[in-house]
C-alpha positions in Angstrom: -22.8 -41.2 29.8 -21.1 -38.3 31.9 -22.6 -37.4 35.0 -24.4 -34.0 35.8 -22.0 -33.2 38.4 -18.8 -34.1 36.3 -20.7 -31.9 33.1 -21.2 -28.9 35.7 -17.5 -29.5 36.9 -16.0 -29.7 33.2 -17.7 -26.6 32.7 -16.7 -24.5 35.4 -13.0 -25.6 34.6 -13.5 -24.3 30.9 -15.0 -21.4 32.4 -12.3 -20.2 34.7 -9.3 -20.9 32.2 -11.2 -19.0 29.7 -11.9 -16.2 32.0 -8.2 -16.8 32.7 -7.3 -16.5 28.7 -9.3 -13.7 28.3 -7.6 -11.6 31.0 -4.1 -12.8 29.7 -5.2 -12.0 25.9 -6.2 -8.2 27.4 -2.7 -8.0 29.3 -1.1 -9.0 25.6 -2.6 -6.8 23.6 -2.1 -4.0 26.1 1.4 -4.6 26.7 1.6 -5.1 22.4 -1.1 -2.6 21.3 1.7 -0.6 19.3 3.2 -3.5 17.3 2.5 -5.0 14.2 -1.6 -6.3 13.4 0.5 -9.8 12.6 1.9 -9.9 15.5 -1.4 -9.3 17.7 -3.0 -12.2 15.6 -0.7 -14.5 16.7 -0.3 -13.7 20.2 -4.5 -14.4 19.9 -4.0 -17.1 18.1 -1.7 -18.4 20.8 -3.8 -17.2 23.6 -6.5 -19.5 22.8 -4.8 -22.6 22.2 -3.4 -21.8 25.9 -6.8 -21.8 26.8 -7.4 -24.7 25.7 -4.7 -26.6 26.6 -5.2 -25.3 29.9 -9.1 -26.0 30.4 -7.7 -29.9 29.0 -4.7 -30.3 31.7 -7.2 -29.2 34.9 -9.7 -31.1 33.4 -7.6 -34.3 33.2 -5.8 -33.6 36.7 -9.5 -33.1 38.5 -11.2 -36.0 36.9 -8.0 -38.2 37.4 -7.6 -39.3 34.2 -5.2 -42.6 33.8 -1.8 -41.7 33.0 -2.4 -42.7 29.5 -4.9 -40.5 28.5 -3.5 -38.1 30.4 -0.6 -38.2 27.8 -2.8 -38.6 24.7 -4.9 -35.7 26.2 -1.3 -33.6 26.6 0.2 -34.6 22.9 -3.0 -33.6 21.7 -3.0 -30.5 22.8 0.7 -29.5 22.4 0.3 -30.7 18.5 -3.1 -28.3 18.3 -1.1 -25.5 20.1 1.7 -25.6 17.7 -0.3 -26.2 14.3 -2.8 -22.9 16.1 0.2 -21.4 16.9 1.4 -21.6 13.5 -2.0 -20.8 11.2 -2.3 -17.7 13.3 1.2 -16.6 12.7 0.7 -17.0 8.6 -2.6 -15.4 9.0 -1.3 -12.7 10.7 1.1 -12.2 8.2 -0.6 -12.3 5.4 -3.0 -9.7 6.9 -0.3 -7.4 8.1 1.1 -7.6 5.0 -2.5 -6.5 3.4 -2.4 -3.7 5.7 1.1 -2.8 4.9 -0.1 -2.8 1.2 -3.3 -0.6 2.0 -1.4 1.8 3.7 1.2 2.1 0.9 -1.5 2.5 -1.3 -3.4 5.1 0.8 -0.5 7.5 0.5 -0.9 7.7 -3.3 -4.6 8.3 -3.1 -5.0 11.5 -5.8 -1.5 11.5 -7.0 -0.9 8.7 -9.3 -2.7 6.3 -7.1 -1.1 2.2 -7.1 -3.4 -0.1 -6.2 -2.4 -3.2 -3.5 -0.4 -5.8 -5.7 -1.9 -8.3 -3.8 -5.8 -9.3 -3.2 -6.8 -8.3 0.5 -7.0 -11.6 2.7 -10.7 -10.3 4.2 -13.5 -9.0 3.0 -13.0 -6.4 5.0 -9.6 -5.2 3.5 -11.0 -5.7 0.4 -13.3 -3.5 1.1 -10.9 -0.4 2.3 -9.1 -1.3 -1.3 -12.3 -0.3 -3.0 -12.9 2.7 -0.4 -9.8 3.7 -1.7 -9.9 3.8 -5.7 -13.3 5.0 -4.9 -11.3 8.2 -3.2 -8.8 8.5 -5.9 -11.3 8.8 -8.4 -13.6 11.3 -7.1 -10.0 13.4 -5.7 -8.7 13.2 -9.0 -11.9 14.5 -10.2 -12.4 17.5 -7.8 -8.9 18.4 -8.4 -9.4 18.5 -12.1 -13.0 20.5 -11.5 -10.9 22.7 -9.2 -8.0 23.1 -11.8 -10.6 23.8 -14.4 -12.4 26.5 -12.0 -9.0 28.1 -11.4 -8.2 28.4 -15.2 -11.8 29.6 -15.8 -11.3 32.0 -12.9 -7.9 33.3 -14.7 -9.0 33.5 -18.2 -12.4 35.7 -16.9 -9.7 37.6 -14.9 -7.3 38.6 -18.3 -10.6 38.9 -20.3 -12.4 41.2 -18.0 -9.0 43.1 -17.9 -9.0 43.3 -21.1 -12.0 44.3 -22.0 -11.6 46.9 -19.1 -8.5 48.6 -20.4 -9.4 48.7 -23.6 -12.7 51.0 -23.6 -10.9 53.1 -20.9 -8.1 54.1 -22.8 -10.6 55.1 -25.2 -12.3 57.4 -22.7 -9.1 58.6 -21.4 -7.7 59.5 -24.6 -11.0 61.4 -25.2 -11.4 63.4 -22.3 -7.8 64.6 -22.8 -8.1 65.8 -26.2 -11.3 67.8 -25.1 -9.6 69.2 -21.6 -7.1 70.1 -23.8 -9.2 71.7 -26.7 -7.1 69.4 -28.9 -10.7 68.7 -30.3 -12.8 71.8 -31.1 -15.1 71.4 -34.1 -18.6 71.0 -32.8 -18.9 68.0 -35.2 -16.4 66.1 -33.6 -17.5 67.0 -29.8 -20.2 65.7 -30.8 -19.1 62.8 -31.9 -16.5 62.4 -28.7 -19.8 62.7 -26.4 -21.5 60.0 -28.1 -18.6 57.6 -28.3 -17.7 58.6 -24.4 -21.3 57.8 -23.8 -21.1 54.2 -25.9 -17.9 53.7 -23.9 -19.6 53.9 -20.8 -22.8 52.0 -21.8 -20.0 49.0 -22.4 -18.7 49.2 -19.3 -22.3 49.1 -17.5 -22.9 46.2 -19.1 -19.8 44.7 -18.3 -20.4 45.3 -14.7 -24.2 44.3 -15.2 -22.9 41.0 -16.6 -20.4 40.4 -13.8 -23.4 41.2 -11.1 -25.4 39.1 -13.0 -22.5 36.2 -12.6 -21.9 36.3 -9.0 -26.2 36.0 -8.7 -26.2 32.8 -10.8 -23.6 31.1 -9.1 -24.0 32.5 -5.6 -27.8 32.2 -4.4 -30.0 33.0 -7.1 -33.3 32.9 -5.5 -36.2 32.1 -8.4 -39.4 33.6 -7.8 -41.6 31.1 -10.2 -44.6 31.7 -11.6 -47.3 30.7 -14.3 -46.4 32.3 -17.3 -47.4 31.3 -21.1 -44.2 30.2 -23.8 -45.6 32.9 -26.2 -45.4 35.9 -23.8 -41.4 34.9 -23.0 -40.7 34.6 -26.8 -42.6 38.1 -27.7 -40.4 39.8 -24.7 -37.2 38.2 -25.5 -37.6 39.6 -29.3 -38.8 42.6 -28.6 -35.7 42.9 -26.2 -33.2 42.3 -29.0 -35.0 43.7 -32.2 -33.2 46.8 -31.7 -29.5 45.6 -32.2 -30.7 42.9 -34.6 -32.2 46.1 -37.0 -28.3 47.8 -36.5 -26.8 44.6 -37.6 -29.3 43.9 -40.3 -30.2 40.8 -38.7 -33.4 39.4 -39.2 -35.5 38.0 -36.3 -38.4 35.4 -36.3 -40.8 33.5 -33.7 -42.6 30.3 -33.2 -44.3 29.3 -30.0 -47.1 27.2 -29.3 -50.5 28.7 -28.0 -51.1 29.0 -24.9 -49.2 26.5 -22.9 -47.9 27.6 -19.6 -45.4 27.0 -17.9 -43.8 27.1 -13.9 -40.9 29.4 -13.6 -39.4 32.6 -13.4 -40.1 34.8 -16.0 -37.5 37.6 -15.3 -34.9 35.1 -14.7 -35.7 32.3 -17.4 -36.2 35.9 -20.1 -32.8 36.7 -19.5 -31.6 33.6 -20.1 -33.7 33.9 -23.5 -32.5 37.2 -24.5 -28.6 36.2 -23.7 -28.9 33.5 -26.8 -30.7 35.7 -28.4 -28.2 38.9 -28.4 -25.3 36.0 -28.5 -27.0 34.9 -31.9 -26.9 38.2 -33.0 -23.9 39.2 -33.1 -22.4 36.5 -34.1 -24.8 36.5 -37.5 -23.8 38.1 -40.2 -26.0 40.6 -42.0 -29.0 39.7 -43.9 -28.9 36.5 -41.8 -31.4 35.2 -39.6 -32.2 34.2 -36.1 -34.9 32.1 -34.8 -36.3 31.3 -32.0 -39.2 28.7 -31.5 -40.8 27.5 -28.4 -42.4 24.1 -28.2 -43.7 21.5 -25.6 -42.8 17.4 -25.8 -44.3 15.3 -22.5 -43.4 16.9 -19.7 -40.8 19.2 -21.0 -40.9 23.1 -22.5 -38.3 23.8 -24.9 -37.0 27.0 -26.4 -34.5 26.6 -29.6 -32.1 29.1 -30.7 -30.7 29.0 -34.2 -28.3 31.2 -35.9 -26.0 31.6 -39.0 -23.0 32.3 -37.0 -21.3 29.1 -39.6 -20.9 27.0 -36.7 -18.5 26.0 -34.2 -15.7 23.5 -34.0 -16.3 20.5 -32.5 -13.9 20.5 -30.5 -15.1 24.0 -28.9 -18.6 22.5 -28.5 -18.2 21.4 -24.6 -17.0 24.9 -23.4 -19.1 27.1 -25.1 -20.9 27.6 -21.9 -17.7 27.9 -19.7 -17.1 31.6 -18.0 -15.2 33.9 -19.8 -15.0 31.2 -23.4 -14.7 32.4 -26.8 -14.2 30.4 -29.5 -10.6 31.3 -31.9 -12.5 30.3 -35.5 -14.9 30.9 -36.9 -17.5 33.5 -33.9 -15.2 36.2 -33.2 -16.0 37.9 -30.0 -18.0 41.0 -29.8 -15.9 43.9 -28.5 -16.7 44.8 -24.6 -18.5 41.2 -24.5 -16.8 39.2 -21.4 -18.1 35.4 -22.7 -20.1 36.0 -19.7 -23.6 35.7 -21.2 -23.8 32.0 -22.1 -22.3 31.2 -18.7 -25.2 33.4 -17.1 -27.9 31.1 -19.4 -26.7 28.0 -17.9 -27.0 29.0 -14.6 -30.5 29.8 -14.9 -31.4 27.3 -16.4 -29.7 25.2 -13.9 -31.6 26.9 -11.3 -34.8 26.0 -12.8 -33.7 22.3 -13.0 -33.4 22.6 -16.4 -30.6 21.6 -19.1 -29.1 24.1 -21.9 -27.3 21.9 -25.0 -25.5 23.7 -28.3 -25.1 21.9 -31.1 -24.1 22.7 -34.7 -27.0 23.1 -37.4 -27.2 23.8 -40.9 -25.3 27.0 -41.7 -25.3 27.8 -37.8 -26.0 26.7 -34.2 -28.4 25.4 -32.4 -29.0 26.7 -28.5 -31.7 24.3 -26.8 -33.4 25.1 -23.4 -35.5 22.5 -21.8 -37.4 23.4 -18.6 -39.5 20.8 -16.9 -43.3 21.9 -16.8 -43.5 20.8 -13.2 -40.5 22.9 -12.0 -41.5 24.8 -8.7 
């Protein structure tokens, strides 16, 4: 059994060579901290064989050791040093390589992005690979959202121009015929002063609508209170009974008695009354629109349906986009910007809510669902 003394001194020699390793690994990596991460592995892995070797070659010379172990002990050692030597070289370049591979792949992060041919040698590395695809994925998204946002922004841009140009010329064309008395029958003054005043009526509501648009997607502040489902129904129709009777559209309302419900009732009626006049003009004559309100669990709902003859399928998901309208079979209202629907949604979104369209019978179907709870 070894003796305290020769324990203490064995330790205090393994002590000092590793303090002795440790300052030569610092001075290696300092001197190499620009080159390869292979290269730094092996110099570590070569650092602590030396430290070993070292700690076994002042261990044999203090405790005078016979020449024969002292040989075994240096074989040993020499063997280790080279086989350590050599494990931390392949290690360190199979994880150089790995990082080679990750950085290869980091530069194609959102623009076709290759994954590492190779599996990561760590857990570590593997983990960056995920990191990674994880980043391409949600780049590639936001650059499609922002692609989309741009188009949206450009479309609202030519429609809004459109729909500008086209009710001024009117009004320009107008007041020039009656500056210039090309117009002089009372009966058609008359009828100038009203259209002038139509024209301008459009373009309020354009502007309203565009107002309205910035609100909803900037800070729209809700100022929620208790309010029953009947009362927003009655409001909403009474709202849009007037250009239903000029279309010959007929209107009609179900709501369940007296169930109340948290939210804003300016904000969440205009949301109503935007379906509403949507499903309006898009109905033909002697058609019908309807509106029911209805509670299931925790959730109000308010349905919309129409007679508009439906919309393609494949128009379905953007019927809520800004500035959308469909080529078939709804043809746009003149002076309308597509804006409405877009304004719905972002009320209802602010309430926490979710707006859905979906083809029904000889029309559509625009469902609101607000949560009961919503504060």
């Amino acid at each position: 059994m070894i003796r305290l003394v020769d324990a203490l001194l064995v330790a205090a020699i393994t002590l000092g060579c590793a303090a002795a390793g440790l300052l030569l690994g610092a001075g290696a990596f300092s001197a190499l901290r620009r080159r390869s991460l292979s290269t730094l592995v092996t110099v570590a892995g070569v650092v602590a064989q030396l430290t070993v070797a070292a700690a076994v070659a002042v261990a044999a010379a203090v405790m005078f050791f016979n020449g024969h172990d002292v040989v075994v002990a240096l074989v040993v050692v020499v063997l280790s040093l080279i086989t350590g030597a050599g494990i931390a070289a392949l290690l360190g370049r199979r994880v150089g390589q790995a990082g080679c591979d990750l950085a290869v792949a980091a530069a194609t992060v959102g623009d076709g992005f290759q994954p590492p041919p190779r599996q990561p040698p760590t857990a570590e590395l593997a983990a960056v690979a995920d990191s990674l695809t994880v980043a391409d994925r949600r780049l590639v998204e936001a650059r499609e959202r922002e692609r989309m946002l741009e188009e949206s922004r450009r479309q609202l841009v030519a429609w809004i121009s459109h729909d500008l140009r086209t009710p001024l010329a009117g009004l320009r064309a107008m007041a020039e015929a009656l500056e210039d008395g090309v117009v002089a029958d009372p009966a058609t003054v008359t009828r100038y002063h009203a259209q002038i005043r139509a024209e301008v009526d459009q373009l309020n509501d354009l502007v309203s609508d565009l107002f309205e648009l910035s609100r909803v997607q900037g800070s729209l502040r809700l100022k929620p209170r208790r309010v029953g489902l009947p009362d927003l129904v009655e409001e909403a129709l009474h709202s849009v009974d007037p250009l239903a009777r000029e279309k010959g559209v007929r209107l009609a309302g179900r709501a369940v008695p007296a169930v109340p419900v948290h939210v804003d009732p300016v904000e969440l009626g205009r949301a109503l009354r935007n379906l509403l006049t949507n499903a309006v003009r898009h109905t033909p004559a002697d058609g019908s629109v309807e509106v029911v309100a209805a509670v299931n669990g925790g959730t109000a709902s308010l349905e919309v349906t129409d007679g508009c003859g439906g919309i393609p399928p494949e128009e379905l998901p953007h019927v809520f986009d800004v500035a959308f309208r469909g080529q078939s079979s709804r043809p746009h209202h003149e002076g309308a910007a597509g804006l409405g629907l877009a304004i719905a949604q972002g009320i209802v979104q602010a309430h926490d809510g979710q707006i859905s369209v979906s083809n029904d019978g000889p029309g559509c179907r625009f469902v609101i669902q607000i949560p009961l709870g919503v504060s």
